[in-house]
C-alpha positions as CSV (number, residue, x, y, z in Angstrom):
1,X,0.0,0.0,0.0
2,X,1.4,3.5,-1.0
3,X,0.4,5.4,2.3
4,X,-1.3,2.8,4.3
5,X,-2.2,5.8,7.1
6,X,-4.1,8.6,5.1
7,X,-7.0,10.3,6.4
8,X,-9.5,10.3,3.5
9,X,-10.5,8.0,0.8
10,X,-13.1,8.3,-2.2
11,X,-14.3,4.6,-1.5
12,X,-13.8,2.3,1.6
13,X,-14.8,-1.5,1.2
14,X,-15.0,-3.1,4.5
15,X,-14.8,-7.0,4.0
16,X,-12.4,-8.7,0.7
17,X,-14.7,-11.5,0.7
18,X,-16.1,-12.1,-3.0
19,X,-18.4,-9.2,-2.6
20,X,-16.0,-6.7,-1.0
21,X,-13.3,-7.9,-4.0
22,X,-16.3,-7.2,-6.9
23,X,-16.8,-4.4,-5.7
24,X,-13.4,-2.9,-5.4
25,X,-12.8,-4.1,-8.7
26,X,-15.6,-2.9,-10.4
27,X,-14.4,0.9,-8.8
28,X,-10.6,0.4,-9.8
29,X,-9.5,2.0,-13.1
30,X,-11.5,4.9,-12.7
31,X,-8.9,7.3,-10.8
32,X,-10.7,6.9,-7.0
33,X,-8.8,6.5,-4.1
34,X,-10.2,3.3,-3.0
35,X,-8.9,1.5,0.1
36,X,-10.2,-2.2,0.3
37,X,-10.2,-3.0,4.6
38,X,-9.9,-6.9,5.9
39,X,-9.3,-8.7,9.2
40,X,-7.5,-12.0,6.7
41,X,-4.0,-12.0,6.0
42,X,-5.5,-13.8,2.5
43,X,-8.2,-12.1,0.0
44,X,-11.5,-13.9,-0.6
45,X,-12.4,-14.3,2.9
46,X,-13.6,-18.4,3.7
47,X,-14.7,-19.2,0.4
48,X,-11.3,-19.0,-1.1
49,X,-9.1,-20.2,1.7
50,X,-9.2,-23.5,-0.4
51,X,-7.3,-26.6,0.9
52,X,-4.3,-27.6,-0.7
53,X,-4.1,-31.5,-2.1
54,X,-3.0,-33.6,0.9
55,X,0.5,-35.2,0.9
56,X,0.1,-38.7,-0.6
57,X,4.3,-39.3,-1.2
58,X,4.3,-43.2,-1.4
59,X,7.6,-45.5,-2.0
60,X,9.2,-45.9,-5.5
61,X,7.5,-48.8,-7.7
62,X,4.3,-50.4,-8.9
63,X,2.3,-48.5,-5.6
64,X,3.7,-45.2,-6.2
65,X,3.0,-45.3,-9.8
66,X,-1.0,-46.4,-9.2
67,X,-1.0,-43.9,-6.6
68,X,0.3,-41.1,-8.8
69,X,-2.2,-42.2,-11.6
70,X,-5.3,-42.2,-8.8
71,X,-4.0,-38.6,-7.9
72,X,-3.9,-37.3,-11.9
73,X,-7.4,-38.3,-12.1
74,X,-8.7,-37.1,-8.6
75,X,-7.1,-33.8,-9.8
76,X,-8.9,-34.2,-13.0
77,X,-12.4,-35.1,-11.7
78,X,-12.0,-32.0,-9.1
79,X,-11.1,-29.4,-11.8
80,X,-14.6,-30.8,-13.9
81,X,-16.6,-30.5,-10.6
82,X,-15.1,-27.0,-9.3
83,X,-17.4,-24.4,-8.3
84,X,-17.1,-22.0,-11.4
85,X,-16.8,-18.8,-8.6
86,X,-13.3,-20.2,-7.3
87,X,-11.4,-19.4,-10.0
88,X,-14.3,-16.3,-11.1
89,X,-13.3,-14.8,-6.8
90,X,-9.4,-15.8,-7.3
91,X,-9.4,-13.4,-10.4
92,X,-11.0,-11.3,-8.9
93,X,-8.2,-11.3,-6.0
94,X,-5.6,-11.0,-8.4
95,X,-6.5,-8.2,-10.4
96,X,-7.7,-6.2,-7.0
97,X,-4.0,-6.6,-5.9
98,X,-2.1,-6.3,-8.9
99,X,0.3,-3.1,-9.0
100,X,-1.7,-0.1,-10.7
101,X,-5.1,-1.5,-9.5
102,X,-5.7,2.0,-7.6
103,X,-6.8,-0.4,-4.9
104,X,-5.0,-0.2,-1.3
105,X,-5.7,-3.0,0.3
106,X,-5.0,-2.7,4.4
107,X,-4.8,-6.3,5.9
108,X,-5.0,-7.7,8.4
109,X,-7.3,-5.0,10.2
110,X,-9.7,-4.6,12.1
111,X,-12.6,-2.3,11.8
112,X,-13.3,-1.1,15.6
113,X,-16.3,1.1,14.7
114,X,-18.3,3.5,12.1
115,X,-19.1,6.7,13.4
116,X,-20.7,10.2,11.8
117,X,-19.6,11.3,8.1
118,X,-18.4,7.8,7.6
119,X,-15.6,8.1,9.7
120,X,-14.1,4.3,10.4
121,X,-11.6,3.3,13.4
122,X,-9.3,0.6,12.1
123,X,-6.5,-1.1,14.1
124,X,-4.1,-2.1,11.6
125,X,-0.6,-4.1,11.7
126,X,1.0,-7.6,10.9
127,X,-1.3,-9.1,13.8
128,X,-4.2,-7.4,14.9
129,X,-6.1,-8.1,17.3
130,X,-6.0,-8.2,21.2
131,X,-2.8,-9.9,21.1
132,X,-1.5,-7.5,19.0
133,X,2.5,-6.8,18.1
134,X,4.7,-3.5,18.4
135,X,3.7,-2.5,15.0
136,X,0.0,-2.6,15.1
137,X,-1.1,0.9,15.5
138,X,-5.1,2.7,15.1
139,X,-5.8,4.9,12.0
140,X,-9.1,6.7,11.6
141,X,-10.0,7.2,7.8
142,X,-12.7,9.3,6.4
143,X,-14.7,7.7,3.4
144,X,-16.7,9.6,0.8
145,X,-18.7,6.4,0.1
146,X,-18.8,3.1,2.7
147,X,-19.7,-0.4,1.0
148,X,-20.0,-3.0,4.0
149,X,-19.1,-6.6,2.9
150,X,-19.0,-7.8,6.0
151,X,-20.1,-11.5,5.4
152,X,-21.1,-13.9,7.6
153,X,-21.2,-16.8,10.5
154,X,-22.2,-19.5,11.7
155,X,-25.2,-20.2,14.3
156,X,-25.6,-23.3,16.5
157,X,-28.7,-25.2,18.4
158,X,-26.9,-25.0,21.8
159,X,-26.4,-28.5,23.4
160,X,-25.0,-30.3,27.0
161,X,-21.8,-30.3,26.3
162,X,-20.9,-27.7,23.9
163,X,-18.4,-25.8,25.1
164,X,-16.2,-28.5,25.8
165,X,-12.7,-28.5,24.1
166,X,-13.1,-30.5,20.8
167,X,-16.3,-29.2,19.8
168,X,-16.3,-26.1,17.1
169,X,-17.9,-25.1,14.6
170,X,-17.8,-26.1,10.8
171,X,-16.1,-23.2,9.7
172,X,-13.4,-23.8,12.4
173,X,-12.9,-27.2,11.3
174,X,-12.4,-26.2,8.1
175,X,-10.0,-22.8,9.0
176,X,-7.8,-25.4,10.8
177,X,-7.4,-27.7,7.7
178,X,-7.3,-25.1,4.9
179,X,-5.3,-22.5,6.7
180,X,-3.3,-24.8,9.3
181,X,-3.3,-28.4,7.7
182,X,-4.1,-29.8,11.2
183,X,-7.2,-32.1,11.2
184,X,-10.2,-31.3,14.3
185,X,-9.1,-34.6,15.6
186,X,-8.4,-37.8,14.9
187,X,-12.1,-39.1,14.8
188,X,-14.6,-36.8,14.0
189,X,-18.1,-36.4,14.0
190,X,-20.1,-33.9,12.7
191,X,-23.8,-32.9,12.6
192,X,-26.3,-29.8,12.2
193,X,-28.2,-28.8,9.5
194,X,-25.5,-26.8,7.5
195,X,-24.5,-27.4,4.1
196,X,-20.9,-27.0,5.1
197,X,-21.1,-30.5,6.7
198,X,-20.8,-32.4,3.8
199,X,-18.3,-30.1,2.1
200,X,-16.4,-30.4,5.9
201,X,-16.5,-34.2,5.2
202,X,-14.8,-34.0,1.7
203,X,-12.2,-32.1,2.7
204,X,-11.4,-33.9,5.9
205,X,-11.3,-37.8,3.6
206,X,-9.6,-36.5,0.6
207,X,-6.9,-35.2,4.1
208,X,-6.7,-38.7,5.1
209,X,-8.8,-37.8,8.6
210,X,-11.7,-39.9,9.7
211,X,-15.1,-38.9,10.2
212,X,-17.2,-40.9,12.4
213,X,-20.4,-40.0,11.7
214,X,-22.4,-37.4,9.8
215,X,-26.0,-36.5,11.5
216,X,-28.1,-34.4,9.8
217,X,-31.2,-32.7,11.6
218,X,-33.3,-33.2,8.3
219,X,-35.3,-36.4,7.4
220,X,-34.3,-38.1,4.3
221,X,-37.6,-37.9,2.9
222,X,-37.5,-34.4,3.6
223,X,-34.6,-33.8,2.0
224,X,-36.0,-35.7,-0.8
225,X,-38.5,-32.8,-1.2
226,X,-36.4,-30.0,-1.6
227,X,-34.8,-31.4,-4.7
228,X,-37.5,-29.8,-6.8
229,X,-36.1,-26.3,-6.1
230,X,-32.4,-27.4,-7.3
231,X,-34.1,-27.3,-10.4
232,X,-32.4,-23.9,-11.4
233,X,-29.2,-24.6,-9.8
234,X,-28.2,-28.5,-10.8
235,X,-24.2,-27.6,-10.1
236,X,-25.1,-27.6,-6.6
237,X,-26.6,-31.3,-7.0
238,X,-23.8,-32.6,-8.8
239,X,-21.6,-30.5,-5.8
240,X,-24.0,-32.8,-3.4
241,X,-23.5,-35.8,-5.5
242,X,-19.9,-35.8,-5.4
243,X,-19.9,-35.3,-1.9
244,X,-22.6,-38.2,-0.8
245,X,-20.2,-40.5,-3.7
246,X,-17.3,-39.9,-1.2
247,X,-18.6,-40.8,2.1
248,X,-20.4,-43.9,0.8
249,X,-16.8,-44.8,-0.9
250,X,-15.2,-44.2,3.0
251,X,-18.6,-45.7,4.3
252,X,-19.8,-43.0,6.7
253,X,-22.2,-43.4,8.7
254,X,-25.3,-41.0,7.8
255,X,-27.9,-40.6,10.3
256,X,-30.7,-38.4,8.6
257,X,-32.8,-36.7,11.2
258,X,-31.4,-36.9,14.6
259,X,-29.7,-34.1,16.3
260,X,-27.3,-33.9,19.0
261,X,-28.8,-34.5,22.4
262,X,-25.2,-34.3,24.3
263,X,-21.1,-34.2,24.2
264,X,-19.9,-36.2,26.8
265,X,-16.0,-35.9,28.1
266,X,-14.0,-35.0,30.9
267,X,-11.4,-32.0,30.5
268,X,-12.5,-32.4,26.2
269,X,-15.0,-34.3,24.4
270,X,-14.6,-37.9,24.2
271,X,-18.3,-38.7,22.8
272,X,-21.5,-37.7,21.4
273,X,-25.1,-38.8,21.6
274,X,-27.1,-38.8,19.0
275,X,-31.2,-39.1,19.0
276,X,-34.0,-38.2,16.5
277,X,-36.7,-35.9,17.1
278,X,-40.4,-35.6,16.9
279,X,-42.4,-32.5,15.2
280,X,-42.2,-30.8,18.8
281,X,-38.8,-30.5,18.7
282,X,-38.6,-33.0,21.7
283,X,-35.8,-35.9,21.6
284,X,-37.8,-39.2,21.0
285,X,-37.2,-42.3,23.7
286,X,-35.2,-44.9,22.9
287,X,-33.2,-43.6,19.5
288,X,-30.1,-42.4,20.9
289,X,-27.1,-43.4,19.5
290,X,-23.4,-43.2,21.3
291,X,-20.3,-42.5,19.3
292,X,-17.1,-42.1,20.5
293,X,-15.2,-39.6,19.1
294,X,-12.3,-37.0,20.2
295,X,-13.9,-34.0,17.9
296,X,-17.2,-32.7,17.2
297,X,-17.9,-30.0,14.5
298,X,-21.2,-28.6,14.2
299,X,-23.1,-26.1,12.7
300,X,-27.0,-24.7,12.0
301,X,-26.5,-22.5,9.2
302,X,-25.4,-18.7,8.8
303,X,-26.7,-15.3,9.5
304,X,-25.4,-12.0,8.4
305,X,-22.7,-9.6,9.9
306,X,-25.0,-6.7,10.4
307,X,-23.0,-4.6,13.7
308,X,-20.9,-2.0,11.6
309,X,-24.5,-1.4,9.5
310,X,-26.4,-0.9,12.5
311,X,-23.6,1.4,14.1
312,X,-24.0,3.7,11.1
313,X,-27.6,3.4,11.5
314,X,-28.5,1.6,7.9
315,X,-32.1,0.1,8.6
316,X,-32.1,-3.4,9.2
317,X,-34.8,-6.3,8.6
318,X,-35.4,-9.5,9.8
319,X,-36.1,-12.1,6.9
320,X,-35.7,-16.0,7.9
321,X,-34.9,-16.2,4.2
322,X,-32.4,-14.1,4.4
323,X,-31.0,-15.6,7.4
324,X,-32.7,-13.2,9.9
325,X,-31.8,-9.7,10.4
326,X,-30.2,-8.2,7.6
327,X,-28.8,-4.4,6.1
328,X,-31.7,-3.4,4.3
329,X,-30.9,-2.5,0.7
330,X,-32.7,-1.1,-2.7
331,X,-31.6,-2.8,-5.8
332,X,-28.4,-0.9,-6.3
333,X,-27.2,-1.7,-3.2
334,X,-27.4,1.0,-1.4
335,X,-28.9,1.1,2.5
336,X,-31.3,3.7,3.8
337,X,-28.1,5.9,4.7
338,X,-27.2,8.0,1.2
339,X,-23.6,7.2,0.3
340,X,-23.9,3.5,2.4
341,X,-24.0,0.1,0.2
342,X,-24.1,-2.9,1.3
343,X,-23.3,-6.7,-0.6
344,X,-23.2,-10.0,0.0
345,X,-24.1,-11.8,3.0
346,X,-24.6,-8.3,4.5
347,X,-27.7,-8.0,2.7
348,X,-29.1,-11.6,3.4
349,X,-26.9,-15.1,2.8
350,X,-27.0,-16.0,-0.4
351,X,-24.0,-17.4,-1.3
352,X,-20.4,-16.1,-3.9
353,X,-22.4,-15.6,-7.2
354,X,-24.7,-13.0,-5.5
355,X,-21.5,-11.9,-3.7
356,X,-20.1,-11.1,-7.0
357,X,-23.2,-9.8,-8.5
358,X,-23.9,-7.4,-5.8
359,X,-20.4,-6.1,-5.5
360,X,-20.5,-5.4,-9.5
361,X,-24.1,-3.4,-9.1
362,X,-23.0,-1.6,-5.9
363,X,-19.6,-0.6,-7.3
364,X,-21.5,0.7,-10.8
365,X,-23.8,2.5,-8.6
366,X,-20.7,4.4,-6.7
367,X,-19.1,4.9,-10.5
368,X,-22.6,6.8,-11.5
369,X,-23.1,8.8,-8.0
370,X,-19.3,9.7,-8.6
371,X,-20.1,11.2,-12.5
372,X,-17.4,8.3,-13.3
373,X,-20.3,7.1,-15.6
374,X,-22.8,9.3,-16.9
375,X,-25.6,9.3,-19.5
376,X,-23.5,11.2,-21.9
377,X,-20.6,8.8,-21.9
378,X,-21.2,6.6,-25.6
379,X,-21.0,3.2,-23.9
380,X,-24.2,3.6,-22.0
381,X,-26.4,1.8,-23.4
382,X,-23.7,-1.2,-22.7
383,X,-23.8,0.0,-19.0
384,X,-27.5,0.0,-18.9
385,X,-27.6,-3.6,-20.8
386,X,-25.0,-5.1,-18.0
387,X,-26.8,-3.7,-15.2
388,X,-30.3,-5.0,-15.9
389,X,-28.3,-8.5,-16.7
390,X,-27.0,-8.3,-13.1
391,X,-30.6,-7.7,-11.4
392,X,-31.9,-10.3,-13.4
393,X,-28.8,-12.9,-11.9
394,X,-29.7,-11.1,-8.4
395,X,-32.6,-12.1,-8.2
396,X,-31.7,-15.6,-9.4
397,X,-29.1,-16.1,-6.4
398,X,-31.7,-14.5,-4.3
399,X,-33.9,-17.6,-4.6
400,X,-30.9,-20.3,-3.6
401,X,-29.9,-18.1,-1.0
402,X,-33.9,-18.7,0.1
403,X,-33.1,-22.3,-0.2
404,X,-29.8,-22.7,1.8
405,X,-31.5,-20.7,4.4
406,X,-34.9,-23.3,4.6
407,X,-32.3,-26.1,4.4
408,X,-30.5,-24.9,7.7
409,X,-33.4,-23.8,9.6
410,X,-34.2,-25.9,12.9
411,X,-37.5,-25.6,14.5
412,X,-38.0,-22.6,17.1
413,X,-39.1,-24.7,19.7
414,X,-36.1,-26.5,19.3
415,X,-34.6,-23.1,21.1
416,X,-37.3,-23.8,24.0
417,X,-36.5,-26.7,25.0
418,X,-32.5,-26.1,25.7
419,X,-31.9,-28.0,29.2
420,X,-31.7,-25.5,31.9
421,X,-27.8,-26.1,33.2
422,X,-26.9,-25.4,29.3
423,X,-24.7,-22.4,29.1
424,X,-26.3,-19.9,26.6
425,X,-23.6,-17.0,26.6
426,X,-20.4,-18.6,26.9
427,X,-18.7,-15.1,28.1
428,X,-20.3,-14.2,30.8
429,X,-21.6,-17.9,31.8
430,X,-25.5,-17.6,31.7
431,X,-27.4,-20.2,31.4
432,X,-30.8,-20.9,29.6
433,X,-32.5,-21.0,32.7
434,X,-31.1,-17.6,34.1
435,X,-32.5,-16.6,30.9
436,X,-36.0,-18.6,31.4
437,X,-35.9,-16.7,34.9
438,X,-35.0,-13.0,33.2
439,X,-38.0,-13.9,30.9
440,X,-40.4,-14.5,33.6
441,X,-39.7,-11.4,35.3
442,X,-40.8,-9.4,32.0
443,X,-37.4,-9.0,30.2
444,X,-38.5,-10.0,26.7
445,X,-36.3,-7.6,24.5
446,X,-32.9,-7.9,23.3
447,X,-31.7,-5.3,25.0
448,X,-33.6,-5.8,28.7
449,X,-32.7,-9.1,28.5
450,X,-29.1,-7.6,28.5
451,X,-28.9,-5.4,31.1
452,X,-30.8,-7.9,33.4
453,X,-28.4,-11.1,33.0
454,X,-25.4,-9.7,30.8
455,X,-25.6,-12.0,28.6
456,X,-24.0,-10.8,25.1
457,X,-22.0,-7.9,26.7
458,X,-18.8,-10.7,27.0
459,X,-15.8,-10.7,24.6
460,X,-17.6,-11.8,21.6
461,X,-20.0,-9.0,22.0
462,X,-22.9,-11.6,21.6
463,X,-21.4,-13.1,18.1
464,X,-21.9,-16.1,18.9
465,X,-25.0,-16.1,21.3
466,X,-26.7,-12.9,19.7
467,X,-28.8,-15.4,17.1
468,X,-29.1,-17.8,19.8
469,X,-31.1,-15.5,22.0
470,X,-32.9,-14.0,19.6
471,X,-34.3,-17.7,18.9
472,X,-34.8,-18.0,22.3
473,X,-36.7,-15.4,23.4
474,X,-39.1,-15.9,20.2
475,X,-39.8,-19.4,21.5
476,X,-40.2,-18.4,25.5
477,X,-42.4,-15.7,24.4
478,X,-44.0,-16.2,21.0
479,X,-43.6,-12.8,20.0
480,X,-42.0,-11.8,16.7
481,X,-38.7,-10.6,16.0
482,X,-39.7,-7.2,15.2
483,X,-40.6,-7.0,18.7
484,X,-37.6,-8.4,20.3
485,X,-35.7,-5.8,18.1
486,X,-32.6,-6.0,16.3
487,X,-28.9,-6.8,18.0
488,X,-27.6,-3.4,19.1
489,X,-24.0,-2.8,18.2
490,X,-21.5,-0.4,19.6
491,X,-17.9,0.3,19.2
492,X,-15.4,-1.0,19.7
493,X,-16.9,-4.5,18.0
494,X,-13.9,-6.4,18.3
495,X,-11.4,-6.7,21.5
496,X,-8.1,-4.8,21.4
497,X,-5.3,-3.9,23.9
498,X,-5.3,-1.0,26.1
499,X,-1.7,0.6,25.0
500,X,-2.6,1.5,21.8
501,X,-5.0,4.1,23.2
């Protein structure tokens, strides 16, 4: 980066996931000062921190030469079945970075907080973070135009159990192979209602680990009748296809419809119970099933990054198709603050095409408010031609993202019926039944329930437990979640040391 420390910038794009990346690159080439903001030490965010082939050296001879033949054709068969956005979001990544681009990129960074005329309090440096080195330092930079590409993550179904060591989530597991080659243990099961757990389940055979089990929350017969909607997106069933092929060919166990009931273990997990459940959400007698295992990924889906939005006071909505509350957005991108955008999981999950697709309208959109592009310009009509092309694809990855997000919902009243001694907030240590309690007493909104029990004022700043009570408190009190209201976000949003103030 020329001059990674400047106060003012035309263009700031918080988040180089595939959204945050379209969007800088649609901006670049047009003589803005764009500076593209990320936490990653890579660009591309989760969905390109993609695995490299496992080691599979053998011996000289007949063996190595099979082996070497079986590899050639794996490679083969993966580069026929890629998802056509890997090497669409690695371009992307490529010509964002390439010298000239006009595009500083600031990694890794945080983004501490948005406050008025689009100020943004980054803490910046080889290692930010709380544990932060001697060169990590806070810059405040001053955007013309914000675009938020904040992403997502993951929600859970809270369990006995779940905070022992061994169990994480899906997107852990996965960080730790991808980014650290270092399997989640050496037997693992996994189980939710994500679409990640099969993906998690390639990637850990074709890296030589062992999964024990894969439970899945859903029926088989219900699964069966979603298929119908793949209709418009069959590289996502031959995706599934490819995966199911694998763990039949490693014969993995599959148990459709049963849900964790408990993690057992002393000092880390050591096992898991597994038992199906009936349309009340409670755990039907006599179907549990033990596993021993020394890991235990799981994972119910994903809902949107919406705290740095709500701190610059974008309206927000609460969609269960979109994944629940969500920056609110008109078809160019841009939130109910002028000069705002928003893409990507931001604006509801949806998955890297609409990623791309939203970045590319939201960056055209910044081009025209800018007078980069104008009416007058001869190549108009082509701008006008590719931007009613993209709504049309928007509004084509809208509907999958509508389908993911049926696919990983659980039933509320699964949220009701959390035992009591299950901790909730893992921060501050509440439990669902100081929650149940808080409830009781009349403190049925987000942010009551807050300042009554504390929970979602710990380190995580309710990241992880946010969705959970939100869930919650719809089930105890069977009121919508307009009512509840949405999470409330304040700066700073991530932790950071003391000495750098």
């Amino acid at each position: 980066m020329t001059d990674p420390y400047r106060n003012t910038c035309h263009v700031a794009v918080i988040g180089a996931g595939i959204g945050g990346l379209s969007a800088a690159r649609t901006l670049a080439g047009h003589g803005l000062n764009i500076v593209l903001i990320d936490e990653n030490p890579h660009l591309g965010g989760q969905f390109l921190r993609q695995p490299g082939r496992p080691d599979r050296r053998g011996t000289p001879g007949t063996g190595h030469d099979v082996r070497s033949r079986l590899d050639a054709r794996s490679r083969l068969v993966d580069q026929i079945l890629l998802d056509p956005m890997v090497p669409a979001g690695t371009s992307l990544a490529e010509a964002v970075s390439a010298p000239g681009s006009g595009v500083d990129i600031v990694h890794p960074a945080q983004v501490l907080g948005i406050f008025p005329d689009r100020r943004i309090w980054i803490m910046a440096g080889p290692e930010a973070g709380p544990a932060a080195g001697p060169g990590t330092r806070l810059m405040e930079l001053q955007a013309d135009i914000l675009v938020f590409a904040t992403g997502a993550r993951e929600q859970y179904l809270p369990f006995k159990g779940w905070t022992l060591p061994g169990v994480m989530s899906l997107g852990a597991a996965q960080i730790l192979m991808k980014t650290h080659r270092v399997l989640p243990g050496a037997c693992t099961a996994i189980a939710g209602t994500s679409p990640l757990m099969p993906a998690l389940a390639y990637d850990m055979l074709i890296h030589t680990g062992h999964v024990a089990v894969l439970a899945d929350g859903h029926s088989l017969l219900w699964k069966l009748g979603q298929l119908p909607f793949f209709a418009r997106h069959v590289s996502k069933l031959v995706q599934g296809a490819r995966y199911a092929a694998r763990l039949l060919q490693h014969r993995v166990p599959v148990l459709h419809g049963h849900h964790i009931q408990e993690a057992r273990g002393q000092g880390r997990v050591s096992g898991v119970v597994f038992a199906r459940t009936g349309p009340d959400s409670r755990f039907l007698p006599g179907t549990n099933r033990f596993w021993q295992v020394d890991s235990l990924a799981v994972g119910h889906g994903f809902v949107p990054n919406i705290e740095l939005p709500v701190q610059a006071g974008c309206r927000v909505t609460y969609d269960p198709d979109l994944g629940g509350w969500a920056a609110a957005v008109n078809v160019d991108m841009e939130t109910s603050v002028k000069g705002i955008y928003a893409v990507g999981e931001t604006t509801g999950i949806g998955g890297a095409e609409q990623s791309r697709v939203q970045g590319q309208l939201a960056g055209m959109a910044i081009l025209e408010q800018l007078g980069c592009i104008h009416p007058r310009q001869p190549r108009w009509d082509r701008v006008l031609k590719t931007r009613h092309h993209l709504y049309h694809r928007a509004d084509e990855c809208r509907s999958y993202g509508t389908l993911v997000n049926r696919v990983c919902r659980v039933p509320l009243a699964a949220y009701g019926r959390i035992p009591d001694d299950t901790v909730i907030c893992r921060c501050e240590n509440i439990t669902m039944q100081t929650i149940k309690q808080a409830v009781q007493q009349g403190f049925t909104s987000w942010s009551s329930l807050k300042k009554a029990t504390r929970c979602g004022m710990g380190r995580c700043q309710a990241r992880i437990c946010g969705p959970i009570i939100q869930k919650i408190l719809q089930a105890l009190t069977g009121t919508e979640p307009e009512t509840i209201g949405p999470p409330v976000s304040r700066a700073p949003v991530k932790n950071l040391p003391v000495r750098l103030f």
